[in-house]
C-alpha positions as CSV (number, residue, x, y, z in Angstrom):
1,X,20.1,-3.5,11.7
2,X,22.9,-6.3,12.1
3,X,23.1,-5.5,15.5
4,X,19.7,-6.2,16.2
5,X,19.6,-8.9,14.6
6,X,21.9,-10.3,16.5
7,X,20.3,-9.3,20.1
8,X,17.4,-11.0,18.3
9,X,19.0,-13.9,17.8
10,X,20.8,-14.3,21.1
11,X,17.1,-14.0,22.8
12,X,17.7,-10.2,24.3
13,X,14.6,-9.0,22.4
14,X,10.9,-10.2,23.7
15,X,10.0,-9.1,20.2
16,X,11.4,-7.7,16.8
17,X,8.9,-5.7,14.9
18,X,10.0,-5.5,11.2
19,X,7.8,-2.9,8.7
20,X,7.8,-3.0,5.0
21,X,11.2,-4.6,5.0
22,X,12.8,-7.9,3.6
23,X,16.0,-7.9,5.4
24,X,16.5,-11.8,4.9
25,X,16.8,-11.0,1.5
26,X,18.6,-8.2,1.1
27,X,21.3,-8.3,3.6
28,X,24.6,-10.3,2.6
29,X,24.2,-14.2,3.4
30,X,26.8,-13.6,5.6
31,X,24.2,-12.0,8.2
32,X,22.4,-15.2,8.4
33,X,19.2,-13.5,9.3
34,X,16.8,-16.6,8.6
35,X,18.8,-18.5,11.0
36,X,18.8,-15.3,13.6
37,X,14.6,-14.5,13.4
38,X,14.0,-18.4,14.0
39,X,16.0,-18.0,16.9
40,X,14.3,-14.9,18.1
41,X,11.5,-14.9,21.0
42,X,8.9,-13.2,18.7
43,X,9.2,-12.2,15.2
44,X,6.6,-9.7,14.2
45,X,6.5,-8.5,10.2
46,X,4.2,-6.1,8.4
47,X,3.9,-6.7,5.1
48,X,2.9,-6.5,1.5
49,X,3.3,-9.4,0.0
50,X,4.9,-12.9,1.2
51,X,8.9,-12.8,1.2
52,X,11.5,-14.6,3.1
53,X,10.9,-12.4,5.9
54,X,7.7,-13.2,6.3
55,X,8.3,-16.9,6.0
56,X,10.6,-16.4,9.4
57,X,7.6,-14.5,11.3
58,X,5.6,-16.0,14.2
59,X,3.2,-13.2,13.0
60,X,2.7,-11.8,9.5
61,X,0.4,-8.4,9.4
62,X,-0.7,-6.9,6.0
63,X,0.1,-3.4,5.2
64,X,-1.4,-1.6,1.8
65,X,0.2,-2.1,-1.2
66,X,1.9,0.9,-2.3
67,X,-1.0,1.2,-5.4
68,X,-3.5,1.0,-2.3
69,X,-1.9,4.4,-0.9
70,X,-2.9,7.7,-0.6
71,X,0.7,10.1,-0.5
72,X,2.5,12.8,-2.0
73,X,5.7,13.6,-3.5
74,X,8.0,16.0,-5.5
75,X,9.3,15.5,-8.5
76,X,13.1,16.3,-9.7
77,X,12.2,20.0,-10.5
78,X,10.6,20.6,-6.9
79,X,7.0,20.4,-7.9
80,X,4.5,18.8,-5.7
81,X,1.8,16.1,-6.3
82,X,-0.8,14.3,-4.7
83,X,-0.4,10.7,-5.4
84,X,-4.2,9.0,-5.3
85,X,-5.1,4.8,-5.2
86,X,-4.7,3.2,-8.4
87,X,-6.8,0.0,-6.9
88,X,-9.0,-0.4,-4.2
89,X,-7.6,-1.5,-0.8
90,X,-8.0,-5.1,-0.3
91,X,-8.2,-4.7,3.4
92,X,-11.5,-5.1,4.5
93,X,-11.8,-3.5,8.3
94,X,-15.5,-3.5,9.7
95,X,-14.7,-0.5,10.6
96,X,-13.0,2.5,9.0
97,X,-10.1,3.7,11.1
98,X,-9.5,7.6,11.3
99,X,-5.8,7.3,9.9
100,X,-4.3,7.9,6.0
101,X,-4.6,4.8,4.5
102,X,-0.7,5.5,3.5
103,X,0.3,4.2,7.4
104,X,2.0,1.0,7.6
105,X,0.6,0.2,10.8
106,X,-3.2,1.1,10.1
107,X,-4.0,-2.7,10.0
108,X,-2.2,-3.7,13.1
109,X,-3.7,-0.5,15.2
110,X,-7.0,-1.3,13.9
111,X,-6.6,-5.0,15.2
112,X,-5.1,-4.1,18.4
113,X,-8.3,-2.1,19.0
114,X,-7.0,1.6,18.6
């Protein structure tokens, strides 16, 4: 991730897609990644919430909240579960896409026109 960063930073990258991450918060300070994704060409970040990654972006996408997710899972004794929505989605599309509301990159497909 460092390195990237760094061919981000330096321009090598046209742009740097970051999902469901907040690296300028939790890599050390000594990683300077504010500084390096302002210097980037194009800083693309899907996200939850707003963070100090997203504060860096030239574009900010939503993704579902985790509570907004459909998934499954297995607990410490290897039994499996379904894990249903515990709110509605907040994303509105027009139109329903034909993807589990779980994927990260629904929104942005959806917007792209996919």
């Amino acid at each position: 991730a460092i390195n990237l960063l760094d061919r981000a930073g330096q321009g090598d990258l046209d742009v740097l897609l970051i999902a469901g991450s907040n690296p300028a918060d939790t890599l050390p300070g000594a990683v300077n990644v504010a500084a390096k994704l302002k210097q980037a060409k194009c800083v693309v970040a899907l996200a939850d919430e707003h963070n100090e990654t997203t504060a860096c972006a030239d574009l900010v996408l939503p993704i579902h909240h985790p509570l907004e997710s459909w998934g499954d899972l297995r607990s410490w004794d290897g039994t499996a579960s379904i894990v249903q929505p515990l709110i509605e989605t907040c994303l509105r599309p027009r139109s329903r896409p034909r993807f589990t509301r779980g994927n990260p990159a629904i929104p942005a497909l959806h917007w792209a026109g996919s």
